[in-house]
C-alpha positions in Angstrom: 159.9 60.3 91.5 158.1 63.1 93.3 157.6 66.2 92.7 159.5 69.2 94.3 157.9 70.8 97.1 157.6 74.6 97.2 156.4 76.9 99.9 153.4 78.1 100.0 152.7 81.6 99.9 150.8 83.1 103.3 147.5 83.2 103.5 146.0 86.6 102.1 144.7 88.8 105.2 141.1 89.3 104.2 138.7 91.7 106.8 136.8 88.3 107.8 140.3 87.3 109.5 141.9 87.9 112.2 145.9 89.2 111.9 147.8 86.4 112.5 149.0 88.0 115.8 145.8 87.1 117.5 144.5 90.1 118.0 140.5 91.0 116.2 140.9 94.5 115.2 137.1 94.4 113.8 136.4 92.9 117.8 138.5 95.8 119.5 137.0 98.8 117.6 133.2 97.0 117.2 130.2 99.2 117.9 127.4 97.5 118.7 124.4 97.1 116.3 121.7 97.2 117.7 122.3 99.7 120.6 119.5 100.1 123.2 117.9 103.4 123.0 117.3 104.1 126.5 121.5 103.8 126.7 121.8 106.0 124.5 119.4 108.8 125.9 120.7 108.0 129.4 124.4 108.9 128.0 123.3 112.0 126.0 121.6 113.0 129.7 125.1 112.5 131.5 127.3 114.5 128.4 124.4 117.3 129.1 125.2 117.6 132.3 129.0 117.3 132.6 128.6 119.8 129.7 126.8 122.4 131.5 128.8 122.3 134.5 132.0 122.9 132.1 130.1 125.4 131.0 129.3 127.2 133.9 132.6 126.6 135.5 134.4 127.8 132.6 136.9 124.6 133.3 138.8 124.0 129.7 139.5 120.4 131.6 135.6 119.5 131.1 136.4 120.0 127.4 139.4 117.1 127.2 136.9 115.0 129.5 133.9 115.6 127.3 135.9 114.7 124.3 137.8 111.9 125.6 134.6 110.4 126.5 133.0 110.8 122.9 136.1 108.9 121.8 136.1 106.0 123.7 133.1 105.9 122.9 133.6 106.4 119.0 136.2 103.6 119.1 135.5 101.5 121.5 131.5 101.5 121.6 130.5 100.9 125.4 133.3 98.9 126.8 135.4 101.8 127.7 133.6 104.9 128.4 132.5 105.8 131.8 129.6 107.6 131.2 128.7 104.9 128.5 129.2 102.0 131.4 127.2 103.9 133.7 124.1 104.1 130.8 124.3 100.3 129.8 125.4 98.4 133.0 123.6 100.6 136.0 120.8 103.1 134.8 119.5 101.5 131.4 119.0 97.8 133.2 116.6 99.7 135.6 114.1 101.1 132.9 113.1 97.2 131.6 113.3 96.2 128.7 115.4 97.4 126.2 114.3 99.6 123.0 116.6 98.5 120.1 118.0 101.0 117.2 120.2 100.7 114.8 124.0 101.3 116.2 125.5 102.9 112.6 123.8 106.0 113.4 124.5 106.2 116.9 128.4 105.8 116.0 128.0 108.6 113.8 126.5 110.7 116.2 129.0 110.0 118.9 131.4 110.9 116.1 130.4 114.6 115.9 130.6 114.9 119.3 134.2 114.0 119.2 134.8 116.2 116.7 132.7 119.1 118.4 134.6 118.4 121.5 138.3 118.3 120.1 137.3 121.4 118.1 136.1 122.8 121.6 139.5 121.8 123.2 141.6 123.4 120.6 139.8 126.5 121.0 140.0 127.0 124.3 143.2 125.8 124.7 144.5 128.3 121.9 142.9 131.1 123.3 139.6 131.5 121.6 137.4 130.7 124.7 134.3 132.3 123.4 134.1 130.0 120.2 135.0 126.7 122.6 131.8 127.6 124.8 129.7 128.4 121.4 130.7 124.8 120.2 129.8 123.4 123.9 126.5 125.5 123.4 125.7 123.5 120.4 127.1 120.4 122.1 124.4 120.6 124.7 121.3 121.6 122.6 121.9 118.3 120.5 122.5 116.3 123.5 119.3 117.7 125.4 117.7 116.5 122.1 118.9 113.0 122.1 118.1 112.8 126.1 114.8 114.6 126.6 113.1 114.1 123.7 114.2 111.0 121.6 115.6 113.0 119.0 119.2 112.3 117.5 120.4 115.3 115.3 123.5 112.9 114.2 121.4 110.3 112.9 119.1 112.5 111.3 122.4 113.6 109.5 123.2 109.8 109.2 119.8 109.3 107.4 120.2 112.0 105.2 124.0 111.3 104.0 122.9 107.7 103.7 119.7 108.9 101.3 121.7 110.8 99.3 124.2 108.5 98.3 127.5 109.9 100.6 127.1 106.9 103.3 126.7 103.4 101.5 123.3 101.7 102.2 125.4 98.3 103.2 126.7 100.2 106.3 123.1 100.3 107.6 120.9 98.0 105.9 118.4 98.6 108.9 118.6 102.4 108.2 117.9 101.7 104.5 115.1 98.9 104.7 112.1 100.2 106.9 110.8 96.9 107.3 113.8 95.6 109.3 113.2 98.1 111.8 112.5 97.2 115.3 109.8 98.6 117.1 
C-alpha cells in the first residue's frame, strides 16, 4: 500500500532568492560596495556644475535633471545614471588605480541629494523659487565638498546615525569595524 501523495506547499520566498519570475530585485536595485572614490568625487564635480549652471540660468528643468540623476543613481547605483557612467566608465579609469570606500554611505549621500533635489523641484515648480535655489545653494556647497576636497557631508551623517544606534551596524560592517577599512 502506499501512501497518499499530497502537494507540497511552495517554497517560502526568502531575500537570498530570487522571485520565481526570474527577475533579482536585490541585482536590479544593488549599489555597489565598495565604490571607488575618485567616481564618486568625479560625480559630485559634474552635479556641481550642472547645478551652478541651473543656478545661474534660473532653468526649473536643471532641477528635474539634477534630481532624476540622484535617483538613478539612488536606485540603480551606476548602471543608469549619466553623469555616474561618465565618472566610472570614462573619467575615473584615467586617474589609475582605484581608491575603494565603503558604498552604504555613498548611497546615503546620494539619497539626500534626491531628496534635496525633489524638494527643490516642488519648490520651484509651486512657485517658491527663492527656497528651490536656497536648497540648490546647499546642494552645491556639499557637492563642492565631496569633489574638491574629499569630504562627504552625507556620510559624515551616515557615520553619525550609524554611531548612534538609528542605522544598524550590519548595514556597514566596514563603516563600524575600522580595521576592515581600505586604505
Amino acid at each position: 500500500m502506499t501512501k497518499p501523495s499530497f502537494p507540497q506547499a511552495p517554497a517560502r520566498q526568502t531575500a537570498d532568492t530570487p522571485a520565481s519570475s526570474g527577475i533579482d530585485w536585490r541585482a536590479v536595485f544593488a549599489f555597489p560596495n565598495p565604490v571607488n572614490e575618485y567616481a564618486a568625487r568625479i560625480t559630485a564635480g559634474l552635479v556641481v556644475v550642472l547645478a551652478v549652471v541651473t543656478l545661474v540660468t534660473g532653468w526649473g528643468w536643471g532641477l528635474v535633471a539634477l534630481a532624476a540623476g540622484f535617483w538613478l543613481r539612488v536606485l540603480f547605483g551606476p548602471r543608469i545614471s549619466p553623469l555616474a557612467l561618465l565618472s566610472v566608465k570614462v573619467l575615473a579609469p584615467r586617474l589609475g588605480h582605484a581608491k575603494l570606500v565603503a558604498g552604504p554611505p555613498k548611497r546615503f549621500a546620494q539619497g539626500i541629494g534626491a531628496a534635496l533635489t525633489s524638494a527643490a523641484v516642488v519648490l520651484f515648480f509651486a512657485g517658491f523659487q527663492p527656497g528651490a535655489w536656497i536648497l540648490l545653494a546647499l546642494l552645491i556647497v556639499a557637492a563642492s565638498l565631496e569633489a574638491f576636497a574629499g569630504f562627504c557631508l552625507g556620510c559624515a551623517i551616515f557615520g553619525f546615525l550609524q554611531r548612534r544606534g538609528l542605522i544598524p551596524a550590519d548595514v556597514c560592517e566596514a563603516c563600524n569595524n575600522i580595521t576592515l577599512r581600505r586604505t
